[in-house]
N, C-alpha and C positions, 0 to 999 in steps of 0.2 A: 504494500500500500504506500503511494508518496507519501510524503512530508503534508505537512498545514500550507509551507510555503513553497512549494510546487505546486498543489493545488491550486493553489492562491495565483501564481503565475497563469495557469492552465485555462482560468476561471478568466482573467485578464484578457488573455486572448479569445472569450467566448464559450467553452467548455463548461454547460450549464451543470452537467454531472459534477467535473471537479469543483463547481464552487460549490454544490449541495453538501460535496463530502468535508472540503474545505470549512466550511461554516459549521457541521456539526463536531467536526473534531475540537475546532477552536470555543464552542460553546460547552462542550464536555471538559475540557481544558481549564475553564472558569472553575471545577473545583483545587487544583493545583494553588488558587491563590489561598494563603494565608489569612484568614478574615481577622484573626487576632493582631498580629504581629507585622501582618502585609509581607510582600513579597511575594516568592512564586518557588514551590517547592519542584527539584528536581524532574520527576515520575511520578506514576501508580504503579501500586505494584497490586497481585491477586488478580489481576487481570480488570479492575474497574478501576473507573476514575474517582471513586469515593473511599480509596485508602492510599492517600500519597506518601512518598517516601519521604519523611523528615530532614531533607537534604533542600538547601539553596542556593544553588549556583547563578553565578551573575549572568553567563552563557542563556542556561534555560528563562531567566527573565526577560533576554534582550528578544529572544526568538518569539514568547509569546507574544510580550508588547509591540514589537514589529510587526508581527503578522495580523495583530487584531485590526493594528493601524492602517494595514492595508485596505481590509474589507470596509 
């Protein structure tokens, strides 16, 4: 499965499919943020997006905030 942001590209160029998948990864992705503390935790792990992994990398913050910004 691509990326948020090759989607995000794909969708750019018309690709109504990659923006549908686009959009819902990055809306599933909205649990990653930290509601407490803010920021943006790493992963999920268990295979859902409602047990992130306690981990904040400045990387995984730039990619979400980038690419939400796109859409």
């Amino acid at each position: 499965m691509p990326t948020a942001g090759l989607g995000i590209s794909r969708a750019e160029a018309g690709d109504a499919t990659a923006a549908k998948r686009a959009q819902q990864t990055l809306d599933a992705a909205m649990a990653l943020i930290d509601p407490v503390w803010g920021g943006v935790f790493q992963y999920s792990e268990a295979g859902s997006w409602s047990h992130p992994h306690f981990e904040k990398i400045m990387s995984s913050r730039h990619n979400i905030c980038g690419n939400t910004a796109r859409l």
